[in-house]
N, C-alpha and C positions, 0 to 999 in steps of 0.2 A: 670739909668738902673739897679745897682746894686743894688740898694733899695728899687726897685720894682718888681723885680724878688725875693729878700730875702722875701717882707711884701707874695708874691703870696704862694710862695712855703710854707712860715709860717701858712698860712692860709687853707693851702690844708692839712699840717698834722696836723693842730689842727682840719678840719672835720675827716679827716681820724680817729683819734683817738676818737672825739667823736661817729662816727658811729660805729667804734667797741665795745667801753662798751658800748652801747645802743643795745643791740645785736636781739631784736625785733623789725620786721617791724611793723606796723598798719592793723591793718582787718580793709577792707572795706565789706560794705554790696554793694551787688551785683545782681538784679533780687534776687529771692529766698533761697540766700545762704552767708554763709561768707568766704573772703579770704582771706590769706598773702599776701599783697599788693607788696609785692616784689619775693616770690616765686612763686606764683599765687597757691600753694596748697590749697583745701577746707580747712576749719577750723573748727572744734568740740569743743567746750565746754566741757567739763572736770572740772566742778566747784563748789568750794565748798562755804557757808555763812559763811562770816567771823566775829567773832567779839571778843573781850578781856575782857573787862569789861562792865556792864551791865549799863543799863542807857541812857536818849533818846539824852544827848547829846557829849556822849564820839566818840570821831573819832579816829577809829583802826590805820587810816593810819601816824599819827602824833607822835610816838613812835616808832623811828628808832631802838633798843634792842633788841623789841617785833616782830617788822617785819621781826628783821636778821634770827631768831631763828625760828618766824613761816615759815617765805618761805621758809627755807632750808627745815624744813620735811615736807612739802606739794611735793616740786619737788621731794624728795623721793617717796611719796604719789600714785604723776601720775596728780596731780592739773595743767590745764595750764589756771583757772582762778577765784578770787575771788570776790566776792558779796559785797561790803559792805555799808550799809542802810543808816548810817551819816557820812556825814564829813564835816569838816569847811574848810570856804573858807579863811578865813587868818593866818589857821595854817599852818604848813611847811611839805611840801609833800615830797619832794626831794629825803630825804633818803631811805623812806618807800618802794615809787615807783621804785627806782633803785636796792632795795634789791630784790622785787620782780621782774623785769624785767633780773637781774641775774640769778634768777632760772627760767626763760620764763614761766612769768605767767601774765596774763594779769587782771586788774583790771576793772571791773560794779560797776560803781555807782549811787547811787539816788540822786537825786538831790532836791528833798522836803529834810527838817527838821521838827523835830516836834513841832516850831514855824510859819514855810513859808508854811505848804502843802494843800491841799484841805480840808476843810469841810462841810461833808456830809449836813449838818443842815442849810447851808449860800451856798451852789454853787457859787461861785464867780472865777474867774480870774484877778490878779490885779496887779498894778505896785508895788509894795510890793515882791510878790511872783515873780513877772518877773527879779525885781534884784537881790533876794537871789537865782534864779537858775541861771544867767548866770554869778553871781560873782563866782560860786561852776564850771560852765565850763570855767571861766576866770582862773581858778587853774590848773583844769587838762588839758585842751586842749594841753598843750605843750608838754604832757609825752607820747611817742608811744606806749606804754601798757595801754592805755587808750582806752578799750574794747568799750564802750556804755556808754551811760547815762538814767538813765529812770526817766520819770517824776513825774509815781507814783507808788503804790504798792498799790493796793487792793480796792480802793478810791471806783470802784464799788464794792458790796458785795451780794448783791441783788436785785432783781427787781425794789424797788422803787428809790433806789440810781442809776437805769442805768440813770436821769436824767445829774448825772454827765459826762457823757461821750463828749458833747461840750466844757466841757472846760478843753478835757480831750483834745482832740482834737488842741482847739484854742494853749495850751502852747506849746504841740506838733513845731504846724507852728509858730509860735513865738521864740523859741529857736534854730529850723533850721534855721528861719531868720538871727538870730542875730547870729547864726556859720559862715554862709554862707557871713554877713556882714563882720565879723570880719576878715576873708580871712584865719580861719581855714579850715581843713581839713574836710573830713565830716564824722567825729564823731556821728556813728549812734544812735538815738534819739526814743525811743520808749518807752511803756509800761508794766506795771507787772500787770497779772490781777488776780485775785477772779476767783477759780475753782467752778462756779455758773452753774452747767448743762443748767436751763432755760434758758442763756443768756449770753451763754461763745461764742456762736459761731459769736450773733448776737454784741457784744463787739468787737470782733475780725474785722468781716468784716467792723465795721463802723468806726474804726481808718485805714484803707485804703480804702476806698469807695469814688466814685466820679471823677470827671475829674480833680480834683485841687493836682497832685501831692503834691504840696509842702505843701500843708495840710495831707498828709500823712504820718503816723509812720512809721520809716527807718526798724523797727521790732517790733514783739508782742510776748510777753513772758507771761506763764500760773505755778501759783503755785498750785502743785496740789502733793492729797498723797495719792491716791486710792490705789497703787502698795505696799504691803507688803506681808512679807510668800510668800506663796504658792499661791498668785495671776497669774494672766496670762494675756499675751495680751489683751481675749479680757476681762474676767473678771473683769480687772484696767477699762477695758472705755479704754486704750492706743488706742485702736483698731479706734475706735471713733475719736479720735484727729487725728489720723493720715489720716483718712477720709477725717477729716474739712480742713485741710491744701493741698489739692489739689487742686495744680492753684494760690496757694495763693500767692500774688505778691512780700515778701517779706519775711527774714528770719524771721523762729519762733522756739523757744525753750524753756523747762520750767526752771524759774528763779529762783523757788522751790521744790524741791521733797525731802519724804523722810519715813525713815520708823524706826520703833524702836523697833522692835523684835530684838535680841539677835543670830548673827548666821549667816551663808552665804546667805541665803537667804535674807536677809535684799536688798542685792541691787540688786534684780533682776531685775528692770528696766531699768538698764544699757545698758543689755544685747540688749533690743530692742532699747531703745536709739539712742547707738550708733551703730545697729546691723544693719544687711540688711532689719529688721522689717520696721524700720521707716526713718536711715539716707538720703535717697532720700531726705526727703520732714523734718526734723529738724537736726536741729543744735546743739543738745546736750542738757547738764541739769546742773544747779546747785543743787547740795544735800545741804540739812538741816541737818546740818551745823557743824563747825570746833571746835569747843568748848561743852564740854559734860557739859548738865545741867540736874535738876530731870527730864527732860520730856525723857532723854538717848536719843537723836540722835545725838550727838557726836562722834569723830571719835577718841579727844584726850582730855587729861584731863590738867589743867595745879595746879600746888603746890601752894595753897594759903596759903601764911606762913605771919605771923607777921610783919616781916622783907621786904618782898615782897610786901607787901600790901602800903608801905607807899610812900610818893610821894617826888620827888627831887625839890630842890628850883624853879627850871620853871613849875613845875606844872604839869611833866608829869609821869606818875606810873611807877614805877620800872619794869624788864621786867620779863616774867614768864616763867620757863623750863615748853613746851609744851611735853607731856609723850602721845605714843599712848597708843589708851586702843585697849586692846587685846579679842576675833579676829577681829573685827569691823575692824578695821585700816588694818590691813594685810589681810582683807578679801576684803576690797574697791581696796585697793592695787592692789591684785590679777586679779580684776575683770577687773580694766584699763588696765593692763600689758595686757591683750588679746582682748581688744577694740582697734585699731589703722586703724579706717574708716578713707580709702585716697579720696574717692567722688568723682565730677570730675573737671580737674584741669583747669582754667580759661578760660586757649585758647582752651578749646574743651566746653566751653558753653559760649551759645548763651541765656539771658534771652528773655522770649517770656508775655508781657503783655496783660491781660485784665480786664480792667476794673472790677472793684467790684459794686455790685449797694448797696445801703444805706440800711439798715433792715427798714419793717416798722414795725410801732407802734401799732400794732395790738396781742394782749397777752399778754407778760410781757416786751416788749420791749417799753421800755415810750420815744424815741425821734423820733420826725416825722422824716421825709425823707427830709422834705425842710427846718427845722429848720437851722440858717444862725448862724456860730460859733458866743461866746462872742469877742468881741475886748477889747482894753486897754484904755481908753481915753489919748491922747497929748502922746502917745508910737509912738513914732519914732524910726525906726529903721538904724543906717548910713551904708553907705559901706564901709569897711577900704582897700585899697589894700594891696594885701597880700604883707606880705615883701619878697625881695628877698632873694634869696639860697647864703649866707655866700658864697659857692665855686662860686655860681654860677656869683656873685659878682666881687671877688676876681680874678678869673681866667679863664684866657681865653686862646683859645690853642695857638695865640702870646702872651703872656703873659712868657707862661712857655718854652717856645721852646730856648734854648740856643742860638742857630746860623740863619739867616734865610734860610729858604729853596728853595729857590729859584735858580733856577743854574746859572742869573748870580751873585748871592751875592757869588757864592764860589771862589777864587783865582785858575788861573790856574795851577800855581805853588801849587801841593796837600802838599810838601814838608814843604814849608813856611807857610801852611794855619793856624794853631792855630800860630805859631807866630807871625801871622801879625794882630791877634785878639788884640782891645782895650786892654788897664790895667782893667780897669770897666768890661768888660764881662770876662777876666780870673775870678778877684773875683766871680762875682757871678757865676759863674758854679764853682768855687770852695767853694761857701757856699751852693748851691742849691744842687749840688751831695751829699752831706753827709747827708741833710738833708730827701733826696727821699730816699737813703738807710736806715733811720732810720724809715718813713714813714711804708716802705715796713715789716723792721722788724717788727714793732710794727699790722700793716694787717696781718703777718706771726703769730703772738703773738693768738691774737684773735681768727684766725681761730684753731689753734692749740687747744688754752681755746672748745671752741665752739665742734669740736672732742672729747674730752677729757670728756666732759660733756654728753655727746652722750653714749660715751661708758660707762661713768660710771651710767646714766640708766641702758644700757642694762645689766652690769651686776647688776642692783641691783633685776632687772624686773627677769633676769636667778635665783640667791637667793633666791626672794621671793617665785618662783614659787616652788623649789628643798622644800623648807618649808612651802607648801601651806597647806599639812594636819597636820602638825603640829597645825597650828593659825585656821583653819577649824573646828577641833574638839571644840566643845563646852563646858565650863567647868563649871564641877558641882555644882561649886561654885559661878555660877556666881549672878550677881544681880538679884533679881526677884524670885528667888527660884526655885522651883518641875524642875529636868532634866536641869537646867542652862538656859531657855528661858523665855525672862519676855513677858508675852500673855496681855499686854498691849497695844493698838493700837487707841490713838486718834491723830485729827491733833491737831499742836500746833495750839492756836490762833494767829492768825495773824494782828497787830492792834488792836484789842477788840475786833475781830470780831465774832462770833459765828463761831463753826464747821460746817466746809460747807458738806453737806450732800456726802456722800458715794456712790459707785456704791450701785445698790441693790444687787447685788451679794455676797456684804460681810458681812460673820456673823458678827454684831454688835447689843449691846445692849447698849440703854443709861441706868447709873442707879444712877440718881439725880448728881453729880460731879466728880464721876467715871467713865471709861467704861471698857469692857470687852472685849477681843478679843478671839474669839475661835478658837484650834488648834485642828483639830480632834475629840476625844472625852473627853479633859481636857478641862476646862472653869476656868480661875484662874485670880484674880482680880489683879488691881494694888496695887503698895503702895498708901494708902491714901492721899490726900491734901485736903488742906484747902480749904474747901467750902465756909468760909465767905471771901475770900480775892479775892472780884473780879480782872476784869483786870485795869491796871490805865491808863484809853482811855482820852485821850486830846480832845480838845475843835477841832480837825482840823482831828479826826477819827484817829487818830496814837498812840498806848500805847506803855508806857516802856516796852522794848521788856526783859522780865523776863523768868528765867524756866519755871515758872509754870502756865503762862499764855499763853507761846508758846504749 
């Protein structure tokens, strides 16, 4: 008895402790929206693109130094989630993701590499690609800051590549499979698409189209940079999107935005975002991005020294003092500190489904309506049963109960009652009491940290604001020259991809590997690059994601 009361009570405070440093629940995707699966509050995106060093196959999250340093000034920030494009499945996540999940920031990952992903030139789906994506969610599934997975990132681009979208589709139902097999949780599963006007909507409705749920993307996500300066609702197209996603059966939000003008304006699409504009019907945004390159949409810079630069015997880069750049960072800052959409909270929604019908293939939409997804050949998919709950295991309410309850197990005699108790049940209510008290301490501990953390946003969010015109003013000095605003305005490329065309509302001129962005009546060019150094696009439509090719 005493030894099995000791192994229960052992076991309830090693959950206890780990559910308090694991201090984030899981969003579930929900009808149209995401949640705190334990406080049931809406959930907003707040996210930024993460990466450190350049290169298609360095993984940000494997570098525990670099992680400590970046999440801390992200939760300063107002970040409560990062982007990041690669990662390996057999390097070691652990530390990265629990630095991050200390500053409650939840991690999006891709789940292509720039070996496993689609190519545009070969359309295929294959048992190749199917186990390099479900070894990369055999990694993260375990970690509760583990936002989403997406399958691709831009893969369509334009009309003749919307061929791709079945087997954009097929991995889709494939990797739900193999979650739902494996008796994870259900870690929502969705796409990054190409801000393609022709065929953004018709992309959209055909990854949830149909009666076959579970061929269904858990959410659909758009990178898009219309919104810069002095854009406007409807002048971005914002206006637009927020149209197309009426009714829309599942969360959507853009998984890139961004802008690189110099100034508070830069993030004015926050504002609709996550504003009354649009939060009804999205989920928020990821900005482009954490790390400043030539293309300036950076938010921080980091010191690449000599010293810094070199690698330690495992292989992994030394880490690097991330420095905001100024106003950018304190203007982003600023921007979150007065976005806090509460939306509505679980128990007061009800999702209400209907059906999506398929686009047809009439225009620039090239997939029929009846087209039947690719399959895998000899892909079998098993069921694992999920394993059970540690506590749930462990303990039971006889399990932990001291005495039994029952009225005839009590002695009449109330006087004699603990003394007539076994030698084996003293002990163990004498090992179990000290241990529940210390349980309790350590629950008391947490929520304390958890407070403490709270406040000291608020007061950081109180500061920033007390110094908003301070980092608001623009300085003369800055990069880019004339009045300290660099009138600069293209997207990066994405993949190799070409610049996906603009609203036509915005003044833009192409001119041969430059462009120009107009500010009233100054017209002022960028710094120069290099026109002969194309993008370096891989055989599978992914390039090294470089400054100057973003």
């Amino acid at each position: 008895m005493q030894s099995r009361m000791s192994a229960s009570v052992v076991a309830l405070l090693a959950a206890l402790l780990i559910s308090g440093s694991l201090c984030l629940a899981p969003i579930e995707a929900v009808g149209a929206k995401l949640y705190d699966s334990e406080s049931g509050e809406q959930f907003y995106i707040r996210g930024i693109a993460y990466s450190v060093v350049d290169g298609p196959d360095y993984d940000a999250l494997s570098n525990p130094a670099q992680c400590e340093l970046d999440a801390a000034l992200m939760e300063t920030l107002g970040v409560n989630t990062v982007r990041v494009y690669t990662v390996g499945s057999e390097a070691p996540h652990d530390e990265c993701m629990k630095y991050f999940d200390d500053a409650e920031i939840y991690v999006l990952i891709d789940l292509a590499t720039p070996k496993t992903g689609f190519n545009r030139a070969e359309p295929e789906w294959t048992m190749d690609m199917f186990t390099s994506f479900t070894k990369t969610l055999d990694a993260f599934a375990k970690y509760n800051n583990l936002l989403a997975v997406i399958v691709s990132n831009e893969i369509i681009n334009d009309e003749r590549s919307s061929v791709m979208a079945p087997y954009i589709k097929a991995a889709i139902r494939d990797i739900k499979a193999y979650r739902d097999g494996q008796g994870y949780r259900k870690i929502p599963v969705g796409y990054s698409a190409a801000d393609v006007d022709s065929i953004r909507l018709d992309t959209q409705n055909y990854l949830v189209c149909g009666s076959n749920v579970s061929n269904h993307a858990d959410f659909f996500s758009i990178n898009r940079y219309s919104w810069c300066g002095n854009s406007t609702f409807i002048d971005s197209g914002y206006s637009e999107m927020y149209d197309e996603a009426e009714n829309y059966p599942v969360p959507i939000f853009l998984s890139e935005s961004g802008c690189n003008i110099i100034g508070d304006s830069r993030f004015g699409d926050q504002e609709a975002i996550l504003g009354p504009q649009m939060n009804d019907r999205y989920s928020g945004a990821v900005l482009y991005e954490w790390k400043e390159e030539e293309n300036r949409y950076g938010v921080i810079s980091y010191e690449f020294s000599t010293s810094a630069l070199s690698y330690t015997g495992t292989g992994t880069p030394a880490a690097y003092t991330p420095t905001p750049i100024s106003p950018d960072f304190y203007n982003l800052q600023s921007h979150w500190n007065t976005l806090t959409p509460t939306g509505t909270p679980s128990s007061d929604y009800t999702p209400t489904y209907t059906e999506v019908s398929c686009p047809t293939s009439i225009g620039a939409w090239s997939v029929r309506q009846a087209a039947t997804l690719p399959t895998i050949d000899n892909l079998v998919i098993t069921t694992k049963p999920a394993a059970p709950s540690p506590v749930a295991a462990d303990i039971s309410p006889t399990q932990i109960v001291a005495a039994p309850s029952s009225p005839t197990a009590i002695p009449n005699n109330t006087s004699s009652g603990i003394s007539s108790l076994s030698t084996g049940t003293k002990a163990a209510i004498g090992v179990a009491v000290p241990l529940v008290v210390v349980a309790l301490v350590v629950v008391a501990f947490f929520l304390w940290r958890r407070r403490r953390r709270r406040r000291n946003k608020e007061a950081a969010a109180a500061a920033a604001a007390d110094k908003g015109p301070e980092y608001s003013e623009v300085s003369q000095n800055s990069q880019g020259g004339g009045g300290g605003v660099v009138t600069e305005f293209f997207k990066p490329e994405v993949e190799g991809n070409p610049v996906v065309q603009l609203h036509a509302d915005d003044v833009r001129h192409e001119l041969g590997s430059q462009a120009v962005y107009q500010m009233g009546d100054q017209e002022r060019e960028p710094a120069e690059l290099d026109a002969t150094k194309p993008p370096q696009e891989l055989s599978n439509g992914l390039s090294v994601r470089k400054s100057v090719e973003r």
